[in-house]
N, C-alpha and C positions, 0 to 999 in steps of 0.2 A: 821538382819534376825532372825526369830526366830529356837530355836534349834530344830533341830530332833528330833522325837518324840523318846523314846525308846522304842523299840519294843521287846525286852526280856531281862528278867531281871534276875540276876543269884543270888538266894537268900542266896542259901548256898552250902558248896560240904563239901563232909563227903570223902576222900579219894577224889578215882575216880570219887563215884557219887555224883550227881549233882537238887539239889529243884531252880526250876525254874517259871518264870511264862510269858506267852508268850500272848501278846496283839494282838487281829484282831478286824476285823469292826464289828464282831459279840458276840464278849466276851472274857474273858480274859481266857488261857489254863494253868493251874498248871501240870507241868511237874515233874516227867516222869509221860507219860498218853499213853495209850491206846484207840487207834481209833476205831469204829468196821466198818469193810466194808460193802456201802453201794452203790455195785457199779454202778447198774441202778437207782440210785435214791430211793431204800430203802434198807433196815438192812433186809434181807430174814427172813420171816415169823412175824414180827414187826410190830406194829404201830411207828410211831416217839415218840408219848409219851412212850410207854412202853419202847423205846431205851434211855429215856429222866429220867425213872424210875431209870434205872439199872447206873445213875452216870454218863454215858456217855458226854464227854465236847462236842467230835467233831467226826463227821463224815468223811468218803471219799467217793469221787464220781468218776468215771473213763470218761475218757476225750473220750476214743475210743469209747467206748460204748453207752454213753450220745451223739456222733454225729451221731450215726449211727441211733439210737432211742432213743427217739420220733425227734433228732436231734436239735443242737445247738439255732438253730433261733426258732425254736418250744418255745424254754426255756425261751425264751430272751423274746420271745412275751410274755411269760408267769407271767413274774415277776422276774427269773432268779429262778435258783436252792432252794433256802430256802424255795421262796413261793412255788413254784411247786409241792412240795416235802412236805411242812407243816413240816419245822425243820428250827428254829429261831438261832441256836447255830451254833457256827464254821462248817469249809466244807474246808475240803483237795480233791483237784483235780488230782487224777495222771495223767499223760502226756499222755500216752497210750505208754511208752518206752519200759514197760513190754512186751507189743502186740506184738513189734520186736522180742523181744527174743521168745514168747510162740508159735505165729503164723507165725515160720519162712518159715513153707509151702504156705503160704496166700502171700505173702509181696514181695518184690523187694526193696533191702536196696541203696542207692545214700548217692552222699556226701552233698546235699541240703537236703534230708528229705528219708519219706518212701513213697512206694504206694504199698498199701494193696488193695488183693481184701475180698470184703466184707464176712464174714462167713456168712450172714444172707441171703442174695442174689448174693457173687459175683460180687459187683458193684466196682467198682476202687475208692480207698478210697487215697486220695493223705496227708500226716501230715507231714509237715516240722515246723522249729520254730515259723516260723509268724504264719501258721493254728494253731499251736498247744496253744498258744496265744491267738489267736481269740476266739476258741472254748471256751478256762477257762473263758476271760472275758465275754461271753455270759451268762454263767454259772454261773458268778457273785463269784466265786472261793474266799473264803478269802486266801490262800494256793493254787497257780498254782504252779505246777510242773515243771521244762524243761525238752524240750525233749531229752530223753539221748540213745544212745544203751548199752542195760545189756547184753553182753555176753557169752555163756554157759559156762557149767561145765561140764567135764574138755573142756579147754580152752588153745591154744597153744600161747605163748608168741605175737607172729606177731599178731595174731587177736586180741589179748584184745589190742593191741597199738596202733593197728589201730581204737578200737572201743572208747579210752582213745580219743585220737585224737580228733576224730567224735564227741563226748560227747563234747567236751570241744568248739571244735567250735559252735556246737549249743548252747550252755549254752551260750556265750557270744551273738550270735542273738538274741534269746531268751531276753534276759535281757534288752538288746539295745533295742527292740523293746516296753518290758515293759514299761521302762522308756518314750520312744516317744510319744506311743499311752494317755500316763497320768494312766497306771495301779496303777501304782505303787505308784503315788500322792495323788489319790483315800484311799489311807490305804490297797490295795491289798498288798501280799507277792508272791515274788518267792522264792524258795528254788534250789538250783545249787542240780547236782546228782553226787557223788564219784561214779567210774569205776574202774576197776582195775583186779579185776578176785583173785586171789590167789598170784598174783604179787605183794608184800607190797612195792618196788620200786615205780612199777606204778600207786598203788593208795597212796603212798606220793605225788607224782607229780601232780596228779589229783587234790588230795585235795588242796596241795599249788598254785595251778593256779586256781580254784574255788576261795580261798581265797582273790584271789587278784585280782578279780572281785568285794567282797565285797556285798554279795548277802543278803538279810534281813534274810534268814536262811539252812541249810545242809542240805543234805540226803545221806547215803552210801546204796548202792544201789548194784546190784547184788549180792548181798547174797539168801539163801535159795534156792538155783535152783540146788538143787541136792550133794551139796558136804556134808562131814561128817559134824556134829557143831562142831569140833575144829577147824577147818578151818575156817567155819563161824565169829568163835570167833575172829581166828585170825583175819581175815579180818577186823573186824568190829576193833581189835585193830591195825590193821593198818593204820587206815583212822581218827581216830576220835581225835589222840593227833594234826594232823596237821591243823585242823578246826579252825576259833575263835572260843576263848571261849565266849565271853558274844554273842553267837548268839545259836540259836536251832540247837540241834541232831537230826536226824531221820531216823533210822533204817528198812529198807520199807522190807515190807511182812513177818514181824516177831512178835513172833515164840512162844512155849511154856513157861509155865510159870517158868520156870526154865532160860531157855534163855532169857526172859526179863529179869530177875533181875541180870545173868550176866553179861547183855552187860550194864545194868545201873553201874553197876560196873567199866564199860573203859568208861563210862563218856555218854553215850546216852540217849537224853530226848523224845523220842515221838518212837511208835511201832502202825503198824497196821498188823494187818493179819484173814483170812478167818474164821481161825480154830476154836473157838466157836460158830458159827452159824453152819459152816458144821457141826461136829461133833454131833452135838445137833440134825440135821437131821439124824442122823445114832445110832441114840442112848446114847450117850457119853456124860458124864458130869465130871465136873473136882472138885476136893477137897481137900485139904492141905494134903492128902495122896494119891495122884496119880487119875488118871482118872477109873470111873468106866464106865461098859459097861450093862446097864440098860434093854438090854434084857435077861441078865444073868438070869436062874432060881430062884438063891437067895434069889433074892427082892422080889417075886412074895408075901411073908406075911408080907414085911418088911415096921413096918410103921412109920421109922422115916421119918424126913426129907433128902433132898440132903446133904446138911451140916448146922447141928444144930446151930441155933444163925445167921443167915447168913441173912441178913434182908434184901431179895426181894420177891416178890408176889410167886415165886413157893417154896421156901424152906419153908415161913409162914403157903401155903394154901393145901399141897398134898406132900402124904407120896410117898414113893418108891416104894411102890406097886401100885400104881395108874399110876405113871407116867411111871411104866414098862408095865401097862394095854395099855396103851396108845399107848407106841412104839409099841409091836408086835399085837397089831391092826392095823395098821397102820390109828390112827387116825392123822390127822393133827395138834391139839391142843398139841401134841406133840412135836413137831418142832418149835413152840411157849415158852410152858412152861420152856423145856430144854435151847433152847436159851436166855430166861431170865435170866435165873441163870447161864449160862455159861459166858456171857457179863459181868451179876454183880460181877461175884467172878472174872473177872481180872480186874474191874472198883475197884473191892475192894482190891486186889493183890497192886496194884499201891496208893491207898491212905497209903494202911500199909509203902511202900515203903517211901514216899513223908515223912510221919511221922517218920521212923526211920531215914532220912537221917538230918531231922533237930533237931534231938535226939541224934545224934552224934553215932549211933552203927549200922550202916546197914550193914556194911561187919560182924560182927559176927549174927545177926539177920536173913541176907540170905543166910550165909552159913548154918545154921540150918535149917532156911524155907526148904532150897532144897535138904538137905540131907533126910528131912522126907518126902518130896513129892516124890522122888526115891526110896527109900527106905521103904514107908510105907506099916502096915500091911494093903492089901485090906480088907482081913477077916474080919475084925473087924471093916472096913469103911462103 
């Protein structure tokens, strides 16, 4: 027979962290990488190319939201998710596990699955392992999710054990089912989900029974829902030594750019979260000295760029005071431009990253980076 393909490949570790590169049906992921959310099927306020401009490998799509609208068989008919969508590169599918924890008003939780009523109408929305399955491969998912329960913060020992439990049964349908239907034969991925809450016991346990499932790649999961980021940290260093290693990390709904390069540090290859698209709708752009707030008065004369040297369409083509015209206008081109440069400078955060980890100095390189993004003079930004 011939051998397993490899599906990630562990190029170098510098310490903790980890230069990686991860194979799917749609191209190949250099890790650590940063996803940006695209969770109705676009990057908010984006074309796919200009998401395509600013570096970006791979997208995510949400499983909940995607069946609810335009709906799963909609997509399928459609060519699946890439065409649909007009983006040829990678596509991480989240489960809709989140929707448990966010929409716990909406929902009815069981020990087969959820049933949610609809946010949009109300309609009874049923997502157990197999749906939640069905839905990804419709989707055509290079990266399906399992469906897991996240927990809240704070989180009292009985419930997160119970929701470890529940996570880990599904992970194993889930998977099972993969494999039956031929997802997984296809060049699809699953990724099992770590649970755990604040508990480093129970998400040792979690991770080591995920493991020995043997899944093509991780995710630790319930993080960022409200606790301090030492906790976060912890957590994330609770979960990630008991993973294989020659398989992918990924760190979901995360986080600044300060917290990415920590947690690249306890060894995690892959990060998605909201926050430069939102922020860039609100004004907010981010700089190797902290984040500025661009309806400030300040900038109203100021015509440098976002950040000098920074090689995307908004830092080459419009000074600060334009793009501050812009915000307290409320023109849209706005929410565009911002998010350009927001996306690009963590698409560029991460190649610095990738570079000093196979340069052998990333732990003195990021302690530096992040003492001057906390610590930076704004004045002067």
């Amino acid at each position: 027979m011939p051998a397993e393909p490899e599906i990630f490949q562990l190029l170098k570790t510098d310490a903790g962290a980890r230069r990686g590169r991860l194979h799917t049906l749609h191209g190949d992921i250099e890790t650590p990488v940063f996803m940006p959310v695209g969770t109705q099927g676009t990057v908010k306020a984006l074309t796919p190319e200009q998401v395509r401009e600013t570096g970006a490998q791979i997208i995510l799509g949400n499983t909940y939201h995607l069946n609810l609208r335009p709906g799963a068989e909609v997509v399928r008919a459609l060519g699946g998710l890439h065409k649909f969508m007009g983006w040829d590169k990678p596509i991480l599918t989240d489960s809709g596990g989140f929707q448990v924890f966010s929409l716990a008003k909406l929902r009815k939780l069981g020990e087969d699955g959820v049933t949610f009523q609809s946010h949009i109408d109300g309609a009874t929305v049923r997502l157990g392992p197999r749906e939640c399955l069905d839905i990804q491969s419709a989707l055509g998912s290079d990266i399906a999710m399992v469906l897991d329960e996240c927990p809240p913060w704070p989180c009292d020992r009985d419930t997160c054990a119970a929701a470890v439990r529940r996570t880990l049964r599904w992970a194993r349908e889930f998977l099972g089912y993969a494999d039956e239907t031929g997802f997984l034969a296809q060049g699809h991925h699953v990724f099992g989900i770590v649970q755990g809450s604040v508990y480093a016991d129970l998400r040792r346990e979690c991770a080591e029974r995920l493991a020995e499932m043997d899944f093509p790649g991780y995710a630790i999961g319930g993080v960022s829902v409200g606790e301090p980021e030492p906790e976060m940290l912890a957590q994330v260093a609770a979960s990630a030594p008991f993973l294989p290693v020659f398989k992918p990390r990924y760190v979901m709904g995360v986080g600044t750019p300060p917290q990415l390069l920590k947690m690249i540090a306890l060894g995690a290859d892959m990060f998605d979260c909201v926050m430069p698209t939102r922020l860039a709708r609100h004004g907010a752009v981010f700089t190797d000295t902290g984040q500025l707030n661009l309806r400030n008065g300040r900038f109203r004369l100021d015509e440098r760029p976002l950040v000098a040297g920074l090689d995307n369409y908004t830092c080459r083509n419009f000074s600060r005071a334009y793009l501050r015209h812009l915000c307290v206008s409320g023109e849209m081109l706005s929410s565009t431009l911002l998010s350009i440069h927001n996306i690009h400078f963590f698409q560029d955060l991460m190649a610095r990253a990738r570079s000093h980890i196979e340069a052998g100095d990333f732990a003195a390189w990021s302690t530096d980076w992040i003492a001057r993004y906390e610590t930076g003079d704004r004045s002067s930004a």
